[in-house]
C-alpha positions as CSV (number, residue, x, y, z in Angstrom):
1,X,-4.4,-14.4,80.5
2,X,-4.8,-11.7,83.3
3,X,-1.4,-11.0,85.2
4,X,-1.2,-10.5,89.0
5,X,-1.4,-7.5,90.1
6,X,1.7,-5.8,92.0
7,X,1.3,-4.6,95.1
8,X,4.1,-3.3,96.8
9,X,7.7,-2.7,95.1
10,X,10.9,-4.4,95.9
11,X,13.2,-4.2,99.0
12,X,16.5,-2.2,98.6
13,X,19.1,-4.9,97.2
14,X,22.3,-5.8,99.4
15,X,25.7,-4.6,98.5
16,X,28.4,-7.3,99.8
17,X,31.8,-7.8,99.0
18,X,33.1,-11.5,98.8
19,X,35.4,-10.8,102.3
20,X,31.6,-10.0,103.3
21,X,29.9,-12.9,101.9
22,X,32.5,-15.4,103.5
23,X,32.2,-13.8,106.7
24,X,29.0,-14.3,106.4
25,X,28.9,-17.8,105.2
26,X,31.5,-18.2,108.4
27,X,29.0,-17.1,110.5
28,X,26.2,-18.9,109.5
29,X,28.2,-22.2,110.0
30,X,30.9,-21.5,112.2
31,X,29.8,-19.2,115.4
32,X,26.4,-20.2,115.6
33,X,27.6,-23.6,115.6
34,X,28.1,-23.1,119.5
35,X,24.9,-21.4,119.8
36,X,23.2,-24.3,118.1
37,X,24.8,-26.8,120.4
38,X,24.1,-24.9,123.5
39,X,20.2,-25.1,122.4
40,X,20.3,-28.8,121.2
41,X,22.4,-30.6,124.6
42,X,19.3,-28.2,126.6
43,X,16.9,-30.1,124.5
44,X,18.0,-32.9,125.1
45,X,18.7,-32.8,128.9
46,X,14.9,-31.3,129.3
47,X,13.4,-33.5,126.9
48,X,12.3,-30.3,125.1
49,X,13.6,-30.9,121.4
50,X,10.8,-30.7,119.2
51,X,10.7,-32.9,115.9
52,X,11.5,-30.0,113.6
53,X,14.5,-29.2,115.2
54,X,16.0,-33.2,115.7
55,X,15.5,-32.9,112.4
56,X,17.9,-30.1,111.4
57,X,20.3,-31.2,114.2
58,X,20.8,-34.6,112.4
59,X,21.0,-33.1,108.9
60,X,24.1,-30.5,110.6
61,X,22.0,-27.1,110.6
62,X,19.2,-25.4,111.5
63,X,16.2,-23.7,109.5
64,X,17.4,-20.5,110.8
65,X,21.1,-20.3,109.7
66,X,19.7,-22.3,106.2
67,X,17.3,-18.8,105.8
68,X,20.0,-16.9,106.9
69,X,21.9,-18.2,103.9
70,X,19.4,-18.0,101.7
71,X,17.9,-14.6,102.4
72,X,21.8,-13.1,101.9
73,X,21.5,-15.0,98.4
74,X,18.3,-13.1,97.5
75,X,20.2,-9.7,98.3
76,X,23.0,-10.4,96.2
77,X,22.3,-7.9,93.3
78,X,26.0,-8.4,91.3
79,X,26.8,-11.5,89.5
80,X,30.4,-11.8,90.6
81,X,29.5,-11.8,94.1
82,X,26.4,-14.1,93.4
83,X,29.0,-16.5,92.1
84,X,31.6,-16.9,94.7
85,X,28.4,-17.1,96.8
86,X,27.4,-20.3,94.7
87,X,31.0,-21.8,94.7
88,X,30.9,-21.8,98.2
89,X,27.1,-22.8,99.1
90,X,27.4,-25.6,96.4
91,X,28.2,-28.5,99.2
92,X,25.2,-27.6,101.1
93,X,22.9,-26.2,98.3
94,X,21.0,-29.3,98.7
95,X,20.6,-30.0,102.2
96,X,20.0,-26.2,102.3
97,X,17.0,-26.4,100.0
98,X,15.5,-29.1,100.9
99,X,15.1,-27.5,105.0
100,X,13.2,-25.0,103.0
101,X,11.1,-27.0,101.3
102,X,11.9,-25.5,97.9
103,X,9.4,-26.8,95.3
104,X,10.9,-24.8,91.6
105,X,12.4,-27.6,90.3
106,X,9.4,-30.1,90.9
107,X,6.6,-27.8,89.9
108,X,8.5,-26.8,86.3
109,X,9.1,-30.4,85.5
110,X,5.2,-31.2,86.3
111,X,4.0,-28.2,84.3
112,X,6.5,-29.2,81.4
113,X,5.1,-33.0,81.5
114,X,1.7,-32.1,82.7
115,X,1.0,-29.3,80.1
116,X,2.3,-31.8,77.3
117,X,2.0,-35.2,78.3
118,X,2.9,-36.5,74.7
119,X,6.9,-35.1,75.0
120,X,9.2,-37.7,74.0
121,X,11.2,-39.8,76.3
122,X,14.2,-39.0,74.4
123,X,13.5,-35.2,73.4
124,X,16.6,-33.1,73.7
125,X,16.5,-30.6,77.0
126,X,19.0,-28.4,78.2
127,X,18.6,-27.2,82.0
128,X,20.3,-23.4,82.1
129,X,21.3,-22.0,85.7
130,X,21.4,-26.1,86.4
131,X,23.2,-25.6,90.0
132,X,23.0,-28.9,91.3
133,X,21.0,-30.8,89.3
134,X,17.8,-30.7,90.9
135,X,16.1,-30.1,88.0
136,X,17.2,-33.0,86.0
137,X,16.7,-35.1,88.6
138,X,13.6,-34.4,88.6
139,X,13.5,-35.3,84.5
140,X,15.1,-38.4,85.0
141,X,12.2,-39.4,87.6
142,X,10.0,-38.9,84.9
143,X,12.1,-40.9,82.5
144,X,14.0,-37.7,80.4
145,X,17.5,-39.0,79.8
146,X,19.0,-36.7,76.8
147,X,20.1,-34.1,79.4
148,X,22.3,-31.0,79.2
149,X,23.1,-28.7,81.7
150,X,25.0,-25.0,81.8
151,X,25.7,-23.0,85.1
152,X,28.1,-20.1,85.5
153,X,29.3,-21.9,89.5
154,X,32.4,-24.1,88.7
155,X,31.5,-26.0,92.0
156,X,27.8,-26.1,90.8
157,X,28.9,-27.8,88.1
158,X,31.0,-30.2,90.0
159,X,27.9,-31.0,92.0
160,X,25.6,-31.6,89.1
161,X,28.2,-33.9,87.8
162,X,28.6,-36.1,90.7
163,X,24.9,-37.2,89.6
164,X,26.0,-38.7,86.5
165,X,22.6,-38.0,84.9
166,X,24.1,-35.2,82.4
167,X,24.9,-36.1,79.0
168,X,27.4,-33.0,79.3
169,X,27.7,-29.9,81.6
170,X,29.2,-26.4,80.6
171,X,30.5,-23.5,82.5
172,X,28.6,-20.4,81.3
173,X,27.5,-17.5,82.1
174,X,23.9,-16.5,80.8
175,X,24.3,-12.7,80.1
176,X,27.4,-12.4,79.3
177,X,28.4,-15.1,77.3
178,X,26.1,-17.0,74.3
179,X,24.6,-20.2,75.5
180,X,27.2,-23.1,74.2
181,X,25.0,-24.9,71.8
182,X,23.7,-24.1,68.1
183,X,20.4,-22.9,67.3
184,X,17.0,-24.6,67.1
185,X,18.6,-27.4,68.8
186,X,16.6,-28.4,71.8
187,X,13.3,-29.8,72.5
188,X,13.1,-27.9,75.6
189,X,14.5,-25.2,77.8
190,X,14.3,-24.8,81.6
191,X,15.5,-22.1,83.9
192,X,14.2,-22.7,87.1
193,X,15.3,-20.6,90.2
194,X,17.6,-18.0,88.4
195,X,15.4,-15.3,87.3
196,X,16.5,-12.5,89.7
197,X,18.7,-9.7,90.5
198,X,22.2,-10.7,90.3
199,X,21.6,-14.2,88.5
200,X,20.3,-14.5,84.7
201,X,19.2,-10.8,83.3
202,X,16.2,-10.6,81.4
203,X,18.0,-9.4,78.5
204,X,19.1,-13.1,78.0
205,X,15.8,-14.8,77.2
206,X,16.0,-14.5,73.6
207,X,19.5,-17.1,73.8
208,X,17.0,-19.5,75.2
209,X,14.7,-18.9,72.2
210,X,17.9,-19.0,70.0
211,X,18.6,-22.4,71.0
212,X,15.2,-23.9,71.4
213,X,13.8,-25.3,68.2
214,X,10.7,-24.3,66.3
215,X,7.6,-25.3,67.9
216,X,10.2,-26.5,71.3
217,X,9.0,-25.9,74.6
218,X,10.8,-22.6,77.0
219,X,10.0,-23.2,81.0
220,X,10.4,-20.4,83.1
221,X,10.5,-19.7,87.2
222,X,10.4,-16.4,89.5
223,X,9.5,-15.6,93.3
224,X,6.8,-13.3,93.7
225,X,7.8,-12.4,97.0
226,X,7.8,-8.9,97.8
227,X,11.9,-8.4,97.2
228,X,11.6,-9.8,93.6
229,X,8.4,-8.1,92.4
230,X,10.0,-5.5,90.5
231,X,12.4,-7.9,88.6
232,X,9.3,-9.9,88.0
233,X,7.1,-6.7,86.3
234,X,10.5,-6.2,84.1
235,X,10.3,-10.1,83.3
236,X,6.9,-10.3,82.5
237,X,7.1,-7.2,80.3
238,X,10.0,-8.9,78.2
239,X,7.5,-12.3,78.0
240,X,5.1,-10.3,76.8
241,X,7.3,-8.5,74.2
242,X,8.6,-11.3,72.8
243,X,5.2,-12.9,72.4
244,X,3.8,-9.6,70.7
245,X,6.6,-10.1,68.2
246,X,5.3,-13.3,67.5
247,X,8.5,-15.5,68.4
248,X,6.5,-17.7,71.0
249,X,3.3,-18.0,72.6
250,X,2.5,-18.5,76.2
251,X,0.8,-21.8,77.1
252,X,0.6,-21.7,80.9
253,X,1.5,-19.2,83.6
254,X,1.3,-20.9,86.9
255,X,1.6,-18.6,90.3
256,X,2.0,-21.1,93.1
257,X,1.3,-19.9,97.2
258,X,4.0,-22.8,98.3
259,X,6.7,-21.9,96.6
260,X,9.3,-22.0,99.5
261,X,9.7,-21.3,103.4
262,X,10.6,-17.4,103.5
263,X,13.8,-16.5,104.7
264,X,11.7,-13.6,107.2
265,X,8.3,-12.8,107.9
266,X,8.5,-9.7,105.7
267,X,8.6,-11.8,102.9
268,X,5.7,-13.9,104.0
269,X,2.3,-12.8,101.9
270,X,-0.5,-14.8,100.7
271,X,-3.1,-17.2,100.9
272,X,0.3,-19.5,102.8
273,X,1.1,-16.5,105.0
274,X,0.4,-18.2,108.2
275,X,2.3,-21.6,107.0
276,X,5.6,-19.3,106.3
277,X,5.5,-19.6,102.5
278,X,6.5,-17.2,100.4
279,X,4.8,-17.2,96.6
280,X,6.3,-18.0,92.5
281,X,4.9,-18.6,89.7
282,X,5.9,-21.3,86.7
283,X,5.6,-19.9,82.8
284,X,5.8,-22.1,79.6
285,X,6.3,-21.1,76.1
286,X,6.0,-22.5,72.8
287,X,8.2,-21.1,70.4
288,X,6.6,-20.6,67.1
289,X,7.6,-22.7,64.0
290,X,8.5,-19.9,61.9
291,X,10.7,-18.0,65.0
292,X,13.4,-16.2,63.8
293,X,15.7,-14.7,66.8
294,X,17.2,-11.9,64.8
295,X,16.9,-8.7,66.8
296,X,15.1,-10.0,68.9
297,X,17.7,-8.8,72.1
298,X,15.6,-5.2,70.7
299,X,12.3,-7.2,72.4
300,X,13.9,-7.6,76.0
């Protein structure tokens, strides 16, 4: 299957520090807050509040400070900082989301159950990089109940729990610590939203494989916005690897135009440029029955 091309290379990534990242978090829902309410009671005496932005006053923020947010997550190139980052956005990951329309978790789950309509009700899946949950709630929609999740944000975790739709959660980090599970023992694998700088490395892809069992089923997400291009080429090059060493074989790749709301207009690129979307793209595997993982961290 042809790969898209590349046509411009990634953004310089964002050093932070955490005093930097809670400053900013601060700022993004502390000082504006006055802003924000200045703009709101003028909309209100004028009659001048448009729909949109009701909307985000009711919800408690606006689709600026939620891309505010957002955009300083895509810049956050260490994993420690990415973290704390996490452990504090976890209360409003969701809300935060949502305001920007972000479609990962939905469009894996459809390629997973579209692409192989005959997966069991009760097969075995474990959601890596689970966050919230958003990706299990979108299994259990489609009747999946034998879910496991693992996330390296404690308050992640503690977010994905409140759902009660986890069979068990795990604090891990992929990339620096073995996934918590034996091998060949799930049906299928999901990572949906951390392939980036400063979340799962590609290095790690052959844990999923480890874990997955033969002929299971490996789902994978990435922006293709113009700041993550050149962690995608490095991703796509390890896919490709690992299928030339015959481990799995590549079943669909999926690029998507509404992927989610940029977080600036540089980002914005496309066929949804003039709806302010940026661009990912959805890949699923089929590990091979015969799959052996051994030196296979030689292939990514």
């Amino acid at each position: 299957m042809p790969r898209p091309l590349v046509l411009c290379s990634a953004s310089p990534p964002v050093k932070l520090d955490c005093a930097d990242l809670d400053s900013l978090l601060f700022w993004a829902t502390g000082e504006r807050e006055t802003e924000r309410e200045q703009e709101t009671q003028e909309g209100l005496r004028t009659g001048r509040l448009c729909p949109h932005r009701r909307m985000t006053q009711e919800k408690g923020g606006s689709l600026s400070e939620v891309q505010m947010r957002v955009g300083a997550s895509h810049g956050i190139t260490d994993l420690a900082q990415k973290l704390h980052f996490y452990d504090r956005w976890a209360p409003d990951y969701d809300q935060d989301v949502a305001a920007l329309k972000y479609r990962a978790p939905r469009l894996a789950v459809d390629c997973l159950t579209q692409a192989l309509p005959g997966l069991p009700r009760a097969a075995l899946i474990l959601d890596v990089a689970c966050g919230t949950g958003l990706v299990a709630a979108e299994l259990q929609a489609r009747g999946f109940l034998q879910l496991y999740g693992v996330d390296g944000s404690p308050a992640m975790l503690e977010q994905a729990r409140a759902r009660g739709i986890y069979q068990n959660l795990s604090l891990c980090t992929l990339g620096q610590q073995p996934l918590p599970s034996p091998e060949g023992t799930f049906d299928a694998v999901l990572m949906v939203g951390a392939l980036s700088d400063g979340q799962v490395p590609c290095s790690a892809i052959p844990e999923l494989l480890r874990v997955t069992k033969p002929g299971g089923l490996v789902c994978l997400t990435t922006r293709t916005n113009s700041s993550n291009l050149r962690f995608k080429e490095d991703l796509e090059a390890t896919l490709d690897r690992l299928e030339q060493a015959g481990v799995w074989e590549r079943l669909v790749a999926w690029p998507v135009d509404r992927w989610e709301l940029a977080t600036s207009e540089l980002e914005v690129t496309g066929t949804s440029a003039k709806e302010g979307f940026i661009s990912g793209i959805v890949y699923l595997y089929r590990k091979q029955e015969a799959a052996r993982v051994d030196g296979l961290r030689s292939c990514a």
